[in-house]
C-alpha positions, -999 to 999 in steps of 0.1 A, spaced: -805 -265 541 -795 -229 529 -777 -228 497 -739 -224 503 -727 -182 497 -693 -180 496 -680 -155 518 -683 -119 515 -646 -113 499 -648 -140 477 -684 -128 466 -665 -95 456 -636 -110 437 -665 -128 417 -685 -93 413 -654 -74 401 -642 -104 377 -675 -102 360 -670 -65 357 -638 -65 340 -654 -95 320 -683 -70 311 -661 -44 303 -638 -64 282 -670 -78 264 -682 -40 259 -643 -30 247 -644 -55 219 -677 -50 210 -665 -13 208 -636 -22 187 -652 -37 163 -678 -14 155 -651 14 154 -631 -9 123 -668 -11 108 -671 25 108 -628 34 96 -637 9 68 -670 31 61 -651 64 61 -623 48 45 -646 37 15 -665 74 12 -629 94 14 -613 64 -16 -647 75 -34 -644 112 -27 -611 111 -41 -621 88 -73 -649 117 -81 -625 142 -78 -598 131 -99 -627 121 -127 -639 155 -122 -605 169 -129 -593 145 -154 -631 160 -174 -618 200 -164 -582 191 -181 -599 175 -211 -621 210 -218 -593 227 -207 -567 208 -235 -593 213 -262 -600 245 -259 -564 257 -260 -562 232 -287 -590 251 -307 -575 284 -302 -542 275 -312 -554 262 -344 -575 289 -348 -545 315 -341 -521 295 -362 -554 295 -392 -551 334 -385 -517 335 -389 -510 312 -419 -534 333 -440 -514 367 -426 -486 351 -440 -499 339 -474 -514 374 -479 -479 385 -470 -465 364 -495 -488 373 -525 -471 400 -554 -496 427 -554 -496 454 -583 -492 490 -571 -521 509 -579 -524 541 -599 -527 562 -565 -497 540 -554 -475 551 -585 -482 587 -579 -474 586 -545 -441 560 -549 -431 594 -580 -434 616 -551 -412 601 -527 -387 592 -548 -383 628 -561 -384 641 -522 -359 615 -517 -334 627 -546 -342 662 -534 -330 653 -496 -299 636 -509 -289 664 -539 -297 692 -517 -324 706 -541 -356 718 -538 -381 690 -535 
């Protein structure tokens, strides 16, 4: 006896059911190696973005301490402006002459006379 083969619709039902089957099966498969890989790029961008901020949270730090030395350095600057400012100093003997000299323009300006 001949083995029994369905008949010739049947057979196709059977050939196209495996082919979705296939397909499904290759779908899946498909799936799942496309998560794999969004986890993958998911993991590289989080660690893109950790080096990043590190690198930036570094550039601020330079950044902060610089300024920081300058300002000291300006307000150093300044501080000893101000205390040389603040010191009495003793006119010199050029400084006398000159200090006679305006005065008496200054008398002359205000008396009329000749300086």
């Amino acid at each position: 006896m001949f083995p029994h083969e369905p008949p010739a619709p049947e057979r196709a039902v059977e050939a196209a059911m495996a082919q979705v089957l296939a397909a499904e099966a290759a779908a899946r498969e498909s799936v799942a190696l496309a998560q794999v890989e969004a986890g993958r790029a998911g993991e590289r961008s989080r660690a893109a973005v950790r080096a990043l901020a590190e690198r930036t949270e570094q550039r601020v730090r330079r950044w902060r301490a610089a300024f920081e030395r300058a300002a000291d350095a300006e307000l150093a600057a300044l501080q000893a402006q101000a205390e040389n400012l603040s010191r009495p100093t003793e006119p010199g003997s050029g400084d006398a002459a000159r200090i006679d000299q305006a005065v008496a323009r200054l008398a002359a300006q205000l008396t009329g006379g000749a300086p």
